[in-house]
N, C-alpha and C positions, 0 to 999 in steps of 0.2 A: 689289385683293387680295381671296381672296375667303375669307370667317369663315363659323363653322359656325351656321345659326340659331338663333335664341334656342327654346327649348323648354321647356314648361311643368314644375313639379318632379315632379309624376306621371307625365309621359313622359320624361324626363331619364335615362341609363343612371346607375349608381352600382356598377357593378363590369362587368370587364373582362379575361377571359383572350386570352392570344397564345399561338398554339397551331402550335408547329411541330417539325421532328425535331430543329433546335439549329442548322441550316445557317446562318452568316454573313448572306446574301445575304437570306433568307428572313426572318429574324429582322429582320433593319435593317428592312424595310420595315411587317412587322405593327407594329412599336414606333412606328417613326413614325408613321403613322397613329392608334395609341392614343392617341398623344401628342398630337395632333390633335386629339384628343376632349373635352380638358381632365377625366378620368377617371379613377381610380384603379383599376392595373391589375395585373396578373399575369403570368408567364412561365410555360408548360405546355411539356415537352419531353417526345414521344413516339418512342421507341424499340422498334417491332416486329423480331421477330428470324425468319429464317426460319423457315418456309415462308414466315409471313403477309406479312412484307414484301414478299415477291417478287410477291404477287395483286396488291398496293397500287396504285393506287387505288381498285380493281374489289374486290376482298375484303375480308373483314372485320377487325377490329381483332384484335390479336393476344389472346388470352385472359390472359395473364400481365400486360396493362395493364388487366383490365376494370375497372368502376369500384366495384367490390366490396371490390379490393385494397387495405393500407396504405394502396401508392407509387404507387397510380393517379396517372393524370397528367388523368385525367375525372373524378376522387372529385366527388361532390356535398359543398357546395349549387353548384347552376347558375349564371354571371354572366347580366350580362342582354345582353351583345353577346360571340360569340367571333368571336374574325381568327383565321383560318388561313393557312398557305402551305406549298406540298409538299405531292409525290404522299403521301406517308405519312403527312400531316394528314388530309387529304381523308375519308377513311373514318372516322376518328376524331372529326370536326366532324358527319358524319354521326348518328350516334352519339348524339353530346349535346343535337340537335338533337331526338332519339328522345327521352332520357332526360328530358328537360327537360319533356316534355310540349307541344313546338312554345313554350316561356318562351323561350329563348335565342335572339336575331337571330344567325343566323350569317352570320359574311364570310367570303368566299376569294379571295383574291388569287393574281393568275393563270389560265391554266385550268385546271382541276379533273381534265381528262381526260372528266371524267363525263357532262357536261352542262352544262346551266344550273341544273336540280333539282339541284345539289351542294348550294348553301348558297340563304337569301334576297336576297342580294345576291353578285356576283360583277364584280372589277374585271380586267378586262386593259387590255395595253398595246394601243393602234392597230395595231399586224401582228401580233398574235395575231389567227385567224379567229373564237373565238367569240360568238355576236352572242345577244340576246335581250335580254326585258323587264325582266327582274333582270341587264344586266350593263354595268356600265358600262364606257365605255372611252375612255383618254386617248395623249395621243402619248407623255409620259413615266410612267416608274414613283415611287411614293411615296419615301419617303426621312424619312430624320432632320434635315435642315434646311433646314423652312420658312426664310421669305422674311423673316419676322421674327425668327429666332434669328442669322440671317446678319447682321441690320443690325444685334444686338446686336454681336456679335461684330465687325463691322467697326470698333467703337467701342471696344473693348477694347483695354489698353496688352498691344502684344506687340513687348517691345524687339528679338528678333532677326529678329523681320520687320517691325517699322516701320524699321528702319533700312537697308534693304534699299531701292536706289534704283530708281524706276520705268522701264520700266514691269516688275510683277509677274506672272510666270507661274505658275502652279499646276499641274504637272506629276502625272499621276495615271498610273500605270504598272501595269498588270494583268497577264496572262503564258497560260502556255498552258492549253487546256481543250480543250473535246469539238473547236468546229472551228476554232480557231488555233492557229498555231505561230509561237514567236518562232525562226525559223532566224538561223544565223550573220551572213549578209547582213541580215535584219531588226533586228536588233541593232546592226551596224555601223549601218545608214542611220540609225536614230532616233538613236543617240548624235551620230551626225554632225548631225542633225540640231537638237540642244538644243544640240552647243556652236557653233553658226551663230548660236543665238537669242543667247546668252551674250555672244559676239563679233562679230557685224556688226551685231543688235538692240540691244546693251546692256540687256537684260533679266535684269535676276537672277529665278534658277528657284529653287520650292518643290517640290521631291520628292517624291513618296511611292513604295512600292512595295506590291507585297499578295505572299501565300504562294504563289504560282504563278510571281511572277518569276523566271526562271531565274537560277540562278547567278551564271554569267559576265555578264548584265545590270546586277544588282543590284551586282555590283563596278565595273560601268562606271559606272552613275550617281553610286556612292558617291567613286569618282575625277576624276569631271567636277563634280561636286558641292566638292570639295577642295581643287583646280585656281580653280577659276572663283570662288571666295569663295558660291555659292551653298548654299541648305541640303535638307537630305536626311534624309528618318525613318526612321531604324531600326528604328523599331519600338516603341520605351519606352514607357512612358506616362509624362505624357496623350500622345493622340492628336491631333495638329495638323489634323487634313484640314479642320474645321469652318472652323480663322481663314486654312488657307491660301486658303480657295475664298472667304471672305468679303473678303478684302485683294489678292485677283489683279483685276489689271488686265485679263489675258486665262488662257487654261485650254488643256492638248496632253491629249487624254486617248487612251488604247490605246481600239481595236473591240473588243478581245477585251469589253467588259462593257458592257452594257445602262444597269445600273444606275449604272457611275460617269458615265456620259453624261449621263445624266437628273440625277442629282445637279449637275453641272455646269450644267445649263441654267437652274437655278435661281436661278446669279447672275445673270442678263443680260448674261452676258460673251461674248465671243469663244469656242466650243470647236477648236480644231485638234484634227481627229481624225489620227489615226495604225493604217495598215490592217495589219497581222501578216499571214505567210501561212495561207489557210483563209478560213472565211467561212461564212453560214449566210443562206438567203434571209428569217429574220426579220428577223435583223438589219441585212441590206440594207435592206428596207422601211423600218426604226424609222429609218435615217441619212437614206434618202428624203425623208422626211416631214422629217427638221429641217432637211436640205438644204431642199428649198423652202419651209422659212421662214428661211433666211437665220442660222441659228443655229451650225448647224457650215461647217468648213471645212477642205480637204486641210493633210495635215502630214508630210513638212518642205512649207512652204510660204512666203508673205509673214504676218508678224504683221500680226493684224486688231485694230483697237480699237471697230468700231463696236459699241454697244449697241443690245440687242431687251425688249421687257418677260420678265421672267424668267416662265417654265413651271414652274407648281407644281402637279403633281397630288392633292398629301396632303389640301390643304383640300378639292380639290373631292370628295374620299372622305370625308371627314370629314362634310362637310354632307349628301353623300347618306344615309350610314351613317344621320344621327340623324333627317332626313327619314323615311327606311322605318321605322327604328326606333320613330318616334312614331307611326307611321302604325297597325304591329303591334298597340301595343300601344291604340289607341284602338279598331282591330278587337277587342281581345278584350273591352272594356267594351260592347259590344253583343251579343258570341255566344261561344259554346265557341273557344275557340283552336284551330289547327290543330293537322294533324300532319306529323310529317318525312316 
């Protein structure tokens, strides 16, 4: 497992914006990370409104956010690391990167669109193409639970899924976006497919759904779920995904999402992926890549139990993040700091 190094208290950050337009996906990932940092941090939500938005990531920040304003979402004083993510961060990390006077380490997670000159570090995933000195790049994307929040959590009393007989599947259901579609037939076949696991596996399922699952899905699952004595999130809080993914024996997760994948890879469990119709050649590559390491597998298919060491990419951003960042700032105790 790998920790972030130990660093000196003058190179050490001590504040920390996350800096994104409020997107779900975008959000989970700068947090995790920060989280990472062992840091105290901040939430920054940037909302340009047209025209500006529409230049984003190539244009400038919308004037109505400058950091002049109130409700700036860049008001000064400057942290001493920002994470960014989204096209409509991008120009606004830029920005801070200005105003800060080259203080601020910036991250950007994902591509930038821009380049590599976006921020001083820059992480993509492995089938993202872009490549440089500032950019690193892993097979899975960051997340909110590390490897050690999971073992907590697997230790945790959680009466309506410890009583839940093995083996445990952790069921992560996504829905439709730019290139999948969950058609009629795709629907049928997956529900056919989890009450196989139910009934010929004896595996009781942990459900989840997200806001894109289609309708008539989400009634299936929530019926099969019913039926079968297994359990299903509506939604409430808290949020079960953390102890469902830390107590599954194995994991079915949908293509349609990246990032529930990569989240899953984190247990060292079995993922059965499940393909929607559509597809995108990133994300062919990203399943490529954990296909030949033995991490995913076709769904509906045979339930797999064999373990792989889990894929965690938050720490090794974490360690880079405070690497450069020490690095910064021992540059600046010799010369003028730079500039954005």
């Amino acid at each position: 497992m790998h920790r972030p190094p130990e660093t000196s208290s003058s190179a050490a950050p001590s504040s920390i914006w996350v800096l994104t337009d409020g997107k779900a996906g975008d959000l989970a990932q700068c947090v995790g990370v920060a989280e990472a940092l062992n840091c105290p941090y901040e939430t920054r939500t940037v909302a340009p409104k047209p025209p500006f938005s529409w230049w984003l990531p190539f244009g400038p920040t919308d004037p109505r956010e400058r950091e002049g304003r109130p409700d700036s979402p860049i008001a000064p004083p400057y942290p001493d690391i920002a994470i960014a993510s989204g096209r409509r961060a991008a120009a606004y990390l830029r920005r801070i990167k200005r105003l800060s006077q080259g203080r601020t380490f910036t991250v950007f997670l994902k591509d930038p669109r821009t380049g590599p000159d976006a921020a001083d570090l820059i992480w993509v995933p492995e089938h993202d193409r872009l490549r440089g000195r500032n950019v690193l790049v892993t097979p899975t994307s960051p997340h909110r639970f590390p490897v050690t929040r999971l073992c907590q959590l697997r230790e945790r009393s959680a009466p309506e899924i410890d009583k839940l007989a093995p083996p445990r599947v952790a069921v992560l259901i996504g829905g439709d976006s730019r290139h999948h579609t969950f058609s009629e037939d795709d629907q049928t076949r997956l529900l056919a497919g989890l009450r196989r696991l139910g009934e010929e596996d004896g595996a009781s399922l942990m459900i989840t759904s997200s806001r894109r699952t289609p309708a008539g899905l989400a009634y299936g699952l929530a019926s099969l779920a019913k039926a079968g004595g297994h359990l299903y999130w509506t939604g409430e809080a808290p949020n079960p995904l953390g102890l469902y993914l830390a107590k599954a024996d194995a994991i079915v997760a949908t293509a349609d999402s990246t990032n529930m994948i990569g989240e899953a890879t984190v247990t060292g469990k079995p993922v059965h992926v499940f393909h929607p119709s559509g597809g995108h050649d990133k994300i062919t590559r990203f399943l490529g890549t954990l296909q030949g390491m033995g991490v995913i597998h076709p769904f509906p298919g045979p339930l797999k139990t064999t373990t792989y060491e889990p894929i965690d990419a938050t720490p090794l951003i974490a360690e880079r993040i405070l690497t450069d960042y020490a690095a910064l700032r021992q540059q600046e105790t010799k010369g003028p700091a730079g500039t954005a």
